[in-house]
N, C-alpha and C positions, 0 to 999 in steps of 0.2 A: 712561261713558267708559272708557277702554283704560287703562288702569293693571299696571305693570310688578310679576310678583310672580313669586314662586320656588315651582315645585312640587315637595316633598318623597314621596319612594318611602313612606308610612304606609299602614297597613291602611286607614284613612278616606278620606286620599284618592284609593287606587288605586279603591275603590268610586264615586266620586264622578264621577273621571275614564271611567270606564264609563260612569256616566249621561249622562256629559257627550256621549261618543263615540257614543252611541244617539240621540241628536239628529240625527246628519248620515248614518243609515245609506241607503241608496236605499230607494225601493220597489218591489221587484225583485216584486212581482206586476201589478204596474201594466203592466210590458214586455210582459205575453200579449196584449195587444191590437194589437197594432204588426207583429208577423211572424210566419210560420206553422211556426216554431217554439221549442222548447221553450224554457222561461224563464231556465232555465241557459247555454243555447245563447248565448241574446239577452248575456246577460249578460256572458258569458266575449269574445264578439266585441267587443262595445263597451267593455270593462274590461282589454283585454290591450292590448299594448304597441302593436298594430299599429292598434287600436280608439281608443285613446287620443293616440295619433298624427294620426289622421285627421281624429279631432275637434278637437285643437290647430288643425292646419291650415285650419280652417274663422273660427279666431279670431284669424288672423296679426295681425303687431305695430300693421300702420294701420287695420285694424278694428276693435283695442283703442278706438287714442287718438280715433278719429274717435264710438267709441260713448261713452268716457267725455265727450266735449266735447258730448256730445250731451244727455248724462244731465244736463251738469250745466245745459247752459239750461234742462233742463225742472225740478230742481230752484232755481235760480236765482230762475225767474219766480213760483217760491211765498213766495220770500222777499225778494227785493229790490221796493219799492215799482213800480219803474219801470224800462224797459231801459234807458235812457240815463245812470241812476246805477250801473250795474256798472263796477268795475274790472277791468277786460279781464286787465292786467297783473297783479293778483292771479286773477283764475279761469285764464290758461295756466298759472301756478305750481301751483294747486291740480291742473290737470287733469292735468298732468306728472305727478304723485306717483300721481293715480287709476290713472292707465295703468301705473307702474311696479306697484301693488299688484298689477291682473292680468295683467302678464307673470310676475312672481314665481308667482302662483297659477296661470298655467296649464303652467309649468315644475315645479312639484311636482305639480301632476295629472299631467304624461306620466311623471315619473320613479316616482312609485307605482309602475310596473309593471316598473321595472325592474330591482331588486332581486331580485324574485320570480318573475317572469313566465319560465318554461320554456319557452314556446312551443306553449301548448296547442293540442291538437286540435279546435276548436268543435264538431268533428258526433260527437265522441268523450270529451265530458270529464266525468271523475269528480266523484264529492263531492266527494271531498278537495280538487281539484281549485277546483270552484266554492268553498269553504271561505276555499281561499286568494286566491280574489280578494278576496272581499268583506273581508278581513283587509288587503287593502291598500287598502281605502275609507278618508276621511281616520281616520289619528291626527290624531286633533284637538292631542297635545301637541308634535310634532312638527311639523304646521299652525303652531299660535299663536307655538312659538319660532323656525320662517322667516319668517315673514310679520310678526311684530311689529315689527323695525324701520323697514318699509317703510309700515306702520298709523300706529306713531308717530307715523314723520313726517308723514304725511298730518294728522292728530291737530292735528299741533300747527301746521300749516299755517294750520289753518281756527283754533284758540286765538290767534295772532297776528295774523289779517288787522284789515284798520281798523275793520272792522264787525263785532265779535267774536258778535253777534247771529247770523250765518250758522253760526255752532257748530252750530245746528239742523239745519239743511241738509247735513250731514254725513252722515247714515246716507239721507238720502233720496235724494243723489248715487249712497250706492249702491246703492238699490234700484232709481233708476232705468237705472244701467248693467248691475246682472245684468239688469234684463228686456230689455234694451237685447242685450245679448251671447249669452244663451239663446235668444233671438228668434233665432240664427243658425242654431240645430243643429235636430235631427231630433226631433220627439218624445220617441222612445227615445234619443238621446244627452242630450236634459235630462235625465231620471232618472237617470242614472250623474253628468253633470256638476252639478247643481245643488246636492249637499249641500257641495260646493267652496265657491260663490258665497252660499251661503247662510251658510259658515263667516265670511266676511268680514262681510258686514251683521252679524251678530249677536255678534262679537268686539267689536266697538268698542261695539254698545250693551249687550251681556251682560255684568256683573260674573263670567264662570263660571270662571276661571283664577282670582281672588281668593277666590272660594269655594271653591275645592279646597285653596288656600294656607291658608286658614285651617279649614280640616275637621285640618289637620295636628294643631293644638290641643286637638283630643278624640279619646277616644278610644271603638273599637266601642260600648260600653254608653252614652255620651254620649245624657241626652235628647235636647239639643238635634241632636244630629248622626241621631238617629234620627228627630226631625222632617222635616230637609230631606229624609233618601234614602227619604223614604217618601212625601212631598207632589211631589218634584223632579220624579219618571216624570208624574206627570199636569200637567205644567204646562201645554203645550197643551190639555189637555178642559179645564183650569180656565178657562184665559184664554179657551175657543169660549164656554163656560158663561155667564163674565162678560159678553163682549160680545154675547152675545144678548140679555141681561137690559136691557143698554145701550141697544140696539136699543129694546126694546119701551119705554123711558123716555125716549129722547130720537128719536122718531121724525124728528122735524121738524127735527136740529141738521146746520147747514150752515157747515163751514168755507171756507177761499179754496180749497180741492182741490173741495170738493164734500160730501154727505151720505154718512153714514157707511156705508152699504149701496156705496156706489163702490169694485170694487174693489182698489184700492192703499191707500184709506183699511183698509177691513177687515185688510189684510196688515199699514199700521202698527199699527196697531190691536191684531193677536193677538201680535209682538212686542213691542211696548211692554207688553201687558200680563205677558208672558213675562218684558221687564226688570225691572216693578217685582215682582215673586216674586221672582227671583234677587237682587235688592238686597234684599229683607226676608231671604232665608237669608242673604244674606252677612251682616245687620246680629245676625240670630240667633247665629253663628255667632262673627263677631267679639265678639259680647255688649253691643255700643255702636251707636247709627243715626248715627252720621258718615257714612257713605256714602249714605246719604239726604237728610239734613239740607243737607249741605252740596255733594252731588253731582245728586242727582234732582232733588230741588226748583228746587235755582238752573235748573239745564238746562229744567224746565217754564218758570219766568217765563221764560225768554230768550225760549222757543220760541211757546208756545201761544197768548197775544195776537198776536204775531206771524203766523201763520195762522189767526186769529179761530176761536180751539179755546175754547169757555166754559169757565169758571174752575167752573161749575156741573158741569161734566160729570167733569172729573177729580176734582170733589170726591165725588161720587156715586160711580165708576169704583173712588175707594180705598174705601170702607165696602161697594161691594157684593164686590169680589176680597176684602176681611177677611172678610165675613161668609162667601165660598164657602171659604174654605179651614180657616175653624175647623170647619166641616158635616162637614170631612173628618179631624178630629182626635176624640181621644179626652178624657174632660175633663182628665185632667192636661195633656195636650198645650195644651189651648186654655187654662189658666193659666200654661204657660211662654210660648206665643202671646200672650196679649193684653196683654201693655205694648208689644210692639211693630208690633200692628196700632191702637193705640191714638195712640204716638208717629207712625204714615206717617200717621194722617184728620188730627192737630191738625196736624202740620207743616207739611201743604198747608193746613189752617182759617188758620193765622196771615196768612196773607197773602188771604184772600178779600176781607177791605174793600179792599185795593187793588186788587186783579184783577178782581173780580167783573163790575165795570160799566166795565172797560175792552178797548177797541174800536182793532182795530186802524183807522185815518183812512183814510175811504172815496174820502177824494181823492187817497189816491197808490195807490189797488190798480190793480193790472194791468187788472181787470176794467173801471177807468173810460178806458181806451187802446184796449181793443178787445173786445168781448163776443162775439168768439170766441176762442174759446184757443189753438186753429190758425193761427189769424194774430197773435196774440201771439208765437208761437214763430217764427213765420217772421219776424217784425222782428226778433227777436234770432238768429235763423239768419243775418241780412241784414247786423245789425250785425255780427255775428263775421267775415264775409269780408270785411266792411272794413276791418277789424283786422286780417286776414292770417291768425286763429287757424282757418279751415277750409277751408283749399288741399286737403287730402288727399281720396283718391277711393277707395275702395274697391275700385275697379278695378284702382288702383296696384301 
């Protein structure tokens, strides 16, 4: 969850804030495949002011709200039993907020370049030159303090509704509107836009603004603070690592999305496993697991019966992510490590006799309305124009 915290200028976490900011860089060699020329070229055209312009224009204001309302029936149907028990009038409130987030984020994507952006030559430009665009890829600290009060609210949109159960459903709204909205651009304009969109999914589920807040607390020689910036850089290989291992142990696990080899599942998948690392640094860090205890956890019950996610599998998922990351410590390291890979397996253990053998009821899943999924959404495409919530036309 998105939790409001102050970053302090310290040597710890100007460091930290770097790592943080390496997360969302593009992959500006991935662009060679796309035009017949140079990387830099690709780059500078799609990254300056007239590049980034273009591609705003491709995401105008009623292609936002009509993708966000779109994203969220497909979110919706993973978590409300049935289409006929949505509250219409709570999902326009929620999707209003979705839409405001990506007009905020694609107003700070065009103005990146506007600070800095001279006017460069594309068939002419320097290092230096290329330097300074990629310098104006997100600050992420600057990102988190526009965008956060427009996240909030979103936030706390979904904390209040009647069915505070859809808390869940939260980050997968917005996974499905960035795939929803990147589906619009060019190959090569995803690569410049998507560490944008990816800033947003992973702020609200990434404790990483809390973690830099609290790295303030130590200082360089700090064990603990030398653990995180040293395990932090590999948190994706860790999380591919884990969910392979995942793979080959639960070959056969199928939730209401599907088996875990399904695309979107795999993407929840290596974030989630991304969050629960950053919540174990934060809880290092902090020197206490309240941010687990009382944040992760609870958000797993709400969620994972819910989407018939075994209670077996998360419990596997923390012992095998504890055991890959101690592989990667030194033994001191992994005696300041294990109380608190120790406290993440029991704190999910406590609750296994109730989870374990509970089943989300196969009589209100979507799947017993229609055993196609396509026509599941099209009933709820069907109901929404009944409602009035999808007049807009992309044409408009």
């Amino acid at each position: 969850m998105l939790v409001t915290a102050q970053i302090k200028q310290t040597p710890t976490v100007k460091r930290l804030v770097k790592l943080w900011t390496e997360r969302y860089k593009p992959d500006l060699a991935a662009l060679s495949q796309f035009e017949n020329i140079s990387i830099d070229q690709i780059f500078a055209k799609l990254a300056s002011s007239e590049g980034r312009s273009k591609t705003v224009e491709k995401l105008r204001n009623n292609l936002v709200q009509l993708n966000c309302q779109l994203a969220s029936i497909r979110s919706r149907g993973l978590y409300e039993p049935i289409p006929n028990l949505i509250n219409f009038t709570e999902v326009k409130r929620l999707n209003l907020c979705a839409s405001n987030i990506y007009t905020k984020l694609l107003e700070l994507y065009q103005k990146a370049t506007v600070v800095g952006d001279r006017g460069f030559d594309v068939n002419a430009i320097t290092l230096n030159e290329v330097e300074e665009l990629r310098e104006m890829m997100p600050n992420v600290v600057e990102l988190a303090a526009s965008l956060e009060p427009t996240l909030m609210l979103f936030q706390s949109q979904y904390i209040s509704a009647k069915d505070w159960r859809t808390l869940g459903s939260l980050t997968t709204q917005l996974y499905f509107a960035n795939d929803l909205l990147l589906g619009l651009l060019s190959p090569s304009e995803r690569i410049i836009a998507a560490p944008y969109f990816k800033f947003i999914e992973e702020q609200i589920a990434l404790p990483w603004q809390r973690m830099c807040a609290a790295a303030a607390k130590h200082d360089l020689e700090s064990p603990a603070f030398i653990l995180v910036e040293q395990l932090l850089p590999q948190a994706n290989e860790i999380a591919e690592v884990v969910f392979q291992k995942l793979l080959k142990q639960f070959p056969n696990h199928s939730s209401r999305r599907g088996k875990l080899t399904h695309p979107g599942i795999a993407h929840s998948c290596m974030r989630d496993l991304n969050m629960f690392q950053a919540y174990l640094w934060l809880c290092v860090l902090q020197r206490n697991m309240t941010p687990i205890t009382n944040e992760l956890v609870e958000l797993c019950i709400m969620v994972l019966p819910r989407v018939e996610v075994k209670w077996e599998l998360i419990e596997k998922w923390n012992y095998t992510l504890a055991e890959e990351l101690a592989s990667r410590m030194n033994s001191s390291q992994q005696v300041l490590f294990e109380p608190y890979a120790q406290a993440l397996i029991q704190s999910f253990q406590e609750h296994s006799h109730l989870l374990s053998n509970l089943h989300y009821s196969p009589d209100v899943s979507l799947a017993n309305h229609s055993s196609d999924p396509l026509r599941s959404t099209k009933l709820m495409v069907e109901m929404w124009n009944a409602t009035g919530l999808l007049r807009m036309s992309a044409d408009e």
